[in-house]
C-alpha positions as CSV (number, residue, x, y, z in Angstrom):
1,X,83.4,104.0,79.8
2,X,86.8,105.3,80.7
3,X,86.2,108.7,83.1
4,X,89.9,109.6,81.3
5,X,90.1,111.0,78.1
6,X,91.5,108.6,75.1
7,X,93.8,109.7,72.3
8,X,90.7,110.6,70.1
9,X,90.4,113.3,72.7
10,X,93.6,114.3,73.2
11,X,95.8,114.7,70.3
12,X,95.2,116.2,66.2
13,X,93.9,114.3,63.4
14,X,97.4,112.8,61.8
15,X,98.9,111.6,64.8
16,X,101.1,108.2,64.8
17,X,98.7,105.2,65.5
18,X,101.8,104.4,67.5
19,X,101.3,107.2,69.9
20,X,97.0,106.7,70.0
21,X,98.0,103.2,71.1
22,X,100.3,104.3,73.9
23,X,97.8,106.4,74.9
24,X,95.0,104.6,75.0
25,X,97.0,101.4,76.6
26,X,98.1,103.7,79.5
27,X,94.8,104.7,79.8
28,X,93.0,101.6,80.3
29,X,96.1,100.2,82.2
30,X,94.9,103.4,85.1
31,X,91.5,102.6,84.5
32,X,92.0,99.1,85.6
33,X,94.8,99.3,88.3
34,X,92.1,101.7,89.7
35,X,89.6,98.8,90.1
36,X,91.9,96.5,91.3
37,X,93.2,98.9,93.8
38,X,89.8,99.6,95.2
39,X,89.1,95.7,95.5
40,X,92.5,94.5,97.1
41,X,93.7,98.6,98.5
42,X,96.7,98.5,100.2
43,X,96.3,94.8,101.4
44,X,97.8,93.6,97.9
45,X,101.6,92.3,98.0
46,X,103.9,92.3,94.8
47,X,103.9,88.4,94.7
48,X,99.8,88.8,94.4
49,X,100.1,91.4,91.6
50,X,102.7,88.9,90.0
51,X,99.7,86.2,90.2
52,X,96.9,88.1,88.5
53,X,94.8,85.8,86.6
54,X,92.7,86.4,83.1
55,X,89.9,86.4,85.6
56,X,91.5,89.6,88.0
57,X,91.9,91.5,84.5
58,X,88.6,90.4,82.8
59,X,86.7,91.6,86.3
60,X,88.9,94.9,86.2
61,X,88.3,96.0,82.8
62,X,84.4,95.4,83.2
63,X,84.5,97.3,86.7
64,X,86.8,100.2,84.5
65,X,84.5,100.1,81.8
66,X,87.1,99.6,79.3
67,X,87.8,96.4,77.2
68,X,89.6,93.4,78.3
69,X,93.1,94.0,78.1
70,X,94.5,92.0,74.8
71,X,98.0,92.2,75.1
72,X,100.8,91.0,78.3
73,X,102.4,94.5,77.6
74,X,98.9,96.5,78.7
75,X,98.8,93.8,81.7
76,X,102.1,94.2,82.6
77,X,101.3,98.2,83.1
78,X,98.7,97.6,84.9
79,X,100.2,95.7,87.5
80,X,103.1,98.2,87.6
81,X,100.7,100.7,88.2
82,X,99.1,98.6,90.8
83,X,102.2,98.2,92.8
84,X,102.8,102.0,92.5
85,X,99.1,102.4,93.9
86,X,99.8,99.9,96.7
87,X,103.4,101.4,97.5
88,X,101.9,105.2,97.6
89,X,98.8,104.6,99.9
90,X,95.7,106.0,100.4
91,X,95.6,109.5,99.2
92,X,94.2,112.0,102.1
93,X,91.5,114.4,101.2
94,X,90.7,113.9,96.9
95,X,89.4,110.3,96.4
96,X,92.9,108.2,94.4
97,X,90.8,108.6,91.3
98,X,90.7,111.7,91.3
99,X,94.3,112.7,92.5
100,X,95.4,110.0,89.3
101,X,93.3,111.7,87.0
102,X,94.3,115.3,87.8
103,X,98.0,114.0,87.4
104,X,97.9,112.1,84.0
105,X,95.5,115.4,82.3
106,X,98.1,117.8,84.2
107,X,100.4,120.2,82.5
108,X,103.6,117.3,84.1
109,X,102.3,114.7,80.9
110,X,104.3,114.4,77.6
111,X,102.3,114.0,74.9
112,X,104.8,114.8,71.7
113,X,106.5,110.8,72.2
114,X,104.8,108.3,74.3
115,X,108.3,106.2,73.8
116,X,109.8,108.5,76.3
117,X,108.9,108.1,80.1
118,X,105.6,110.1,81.5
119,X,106.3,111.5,84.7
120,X,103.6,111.4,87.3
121,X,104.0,115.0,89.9
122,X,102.9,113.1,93.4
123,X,102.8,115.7,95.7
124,X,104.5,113.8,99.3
125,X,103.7,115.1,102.6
């Protein structure tokens, strides 16, 4: 089960079921670019992200504890937020899960219209 919280959580009774599935999509897309980040860390290359199998997202998702991702849009985020994870680094100090999760529950996240950008606050230096 996902450690972040999912729309059901997050936003009123009556919201678009296009915003829940935003939500929930970018959720399990951190969830699993967590997983594969701890497996391949910094070692992973954009050309290997580019050449993730069914296998690579099935293994994530269980490792995540979140469902298999069922659509090419939810694995293209995740490897998007792979390559951020691999172009960032090791966080110093917090664990990278926990850093990720302080920044997508932080006060920085939209949550009114998940068609606009979410902007992720990563403190440098």
């Amino acid at each position: 089960m996902t450690a972040l919280r999912t729309a059901r959580h997050v936003y009123p009774k009556g919201t678009s079921a296009s915003v829940c599935i935003g939500h929930n999509r970018l959720v399990k897309a951190i969830e699993m670019a967590m997983a594969l980040y701890v497996e391949f860390g910094d070692q992973a290359t954009n050309a290997m992200i580019d050449r993730l199998t069914e296998k690579d997202f099935d293994r994530a998702a269980r490792i995540a504890g979140v469902n298999p991702p069922n659509s090419e849009a939810t694995r293209d985020q995740v490897r998007l937020l792979l390559k951020v994870f691999v172009a960032l680094g090791p966080a110093d100090g917090h664990s990278d899960a926990e850093v990720l999760k302080a920044l997508i529950t932080g006060p920085g996240r939209r949550t009114d219209d998940l068609s606009a950008l979410i902007a992720l606050l990563v403190p440098i230096g």
